[in-house]
KOLVO-608423 format. One record per residue (C-alpha): residue in one letter; x, y, z. Coordinates in steps of 0.05 Angstrom, whole numbers, always signed. Each point is the difference from the previous one (the first is absolute). Layout:
BEGIN
> r x y z
> A X Y Z
...
REM end
This chain:
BEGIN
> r x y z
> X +95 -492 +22
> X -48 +54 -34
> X -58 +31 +47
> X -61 +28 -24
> X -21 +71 +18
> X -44 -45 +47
> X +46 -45 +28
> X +42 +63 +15
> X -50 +35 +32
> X -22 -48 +48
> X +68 -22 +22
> X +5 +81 +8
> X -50 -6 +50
> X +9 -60 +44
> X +66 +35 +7
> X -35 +68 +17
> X -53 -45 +51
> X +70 -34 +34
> X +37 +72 +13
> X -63 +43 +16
> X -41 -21 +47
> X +48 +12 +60
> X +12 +66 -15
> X -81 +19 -8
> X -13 -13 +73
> X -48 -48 +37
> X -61 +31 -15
> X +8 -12 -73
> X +11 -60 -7
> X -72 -19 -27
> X +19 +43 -60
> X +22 -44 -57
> X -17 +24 -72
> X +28 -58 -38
> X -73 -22 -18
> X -11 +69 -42
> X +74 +2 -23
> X -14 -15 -68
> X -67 +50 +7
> X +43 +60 +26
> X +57 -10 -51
> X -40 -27 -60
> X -50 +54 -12
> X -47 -69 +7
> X -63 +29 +30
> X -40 -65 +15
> X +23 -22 +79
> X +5 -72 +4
> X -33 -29 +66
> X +60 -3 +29
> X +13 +71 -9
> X -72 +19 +33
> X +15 -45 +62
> X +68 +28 +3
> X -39 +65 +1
> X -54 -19 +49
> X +50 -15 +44
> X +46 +68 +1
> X -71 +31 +16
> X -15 -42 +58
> X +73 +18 +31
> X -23 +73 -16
> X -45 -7 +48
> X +47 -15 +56
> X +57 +47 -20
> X -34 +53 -36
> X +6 +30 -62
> X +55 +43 -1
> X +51 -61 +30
> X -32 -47 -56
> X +18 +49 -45
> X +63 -1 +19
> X +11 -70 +4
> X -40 -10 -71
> X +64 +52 -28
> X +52 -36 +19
> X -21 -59 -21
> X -12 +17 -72
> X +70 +40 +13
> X +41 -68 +17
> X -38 -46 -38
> X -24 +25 -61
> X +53 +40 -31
> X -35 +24 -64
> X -39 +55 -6
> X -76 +0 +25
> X -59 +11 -50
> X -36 +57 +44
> X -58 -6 -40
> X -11 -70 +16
> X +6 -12 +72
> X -73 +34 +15
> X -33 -29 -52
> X +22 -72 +23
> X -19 +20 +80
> X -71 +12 -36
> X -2 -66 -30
> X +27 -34 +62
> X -58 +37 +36
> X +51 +30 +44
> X +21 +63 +18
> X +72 +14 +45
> X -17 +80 -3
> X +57 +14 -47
> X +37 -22 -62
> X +51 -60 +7
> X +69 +37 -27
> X +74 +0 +11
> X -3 +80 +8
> X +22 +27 +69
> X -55 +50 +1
> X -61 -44 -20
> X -11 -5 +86
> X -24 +56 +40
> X +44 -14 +54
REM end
């Protein structure tokens, strides 16, 4: 059976959501990209509703474990569940259009947290 790029990609990351969470801790378990998957792998700069609310809500747990922990938790989930590279350039502009703003990128890199 043949899988589009797609296909493959999500199955990727139901796979990714099933082996990482554990391992991220219980503070981070409000963190789940797959909304913006296709947003911070697809160079697609226009956030679906989904995505926004998805956003909303990391901000909202911000509030209660601060920044530097949502960081955190916001790196290792792109890390486990979205194995492709991140568009840097897009992740701020979609916050923007989401009206949110977490206070720092959404990346995979180990030094996009201050602590």
């Amino acid at each position: 059976m043949a899988y589009s790029t797609m296909q493959a990609a999500f199955l990727i990351l139901l796979l990714g959501l099933v082996t990482a969470k554990p391992a991220l801790g219980s503070d981070c378990l409000g963190v789940n990209l797959e909304a913006c998957a296709d947003i911070l792998v697809a160079n697609n700069s226009i956030p679906t509703s989904a995505c926004c609310q998805t956003l909303g809500q990391i901000q909202v747990l911000e509030t209660s474990i601060g920044i530097n922990r949502t960081c955190v938790c916001v790196q290792g989930a792109v890390a486990a569940i979205i194995p492709a590279r991140i568009i840097a350039n897009i992740s701020s502009p979609v916050q923007t259009k989401c009206g949110v703003n977490l206070g720092f990128d959404i990346t995979a890199s180990p030094n996009g947290c201050k602590a």
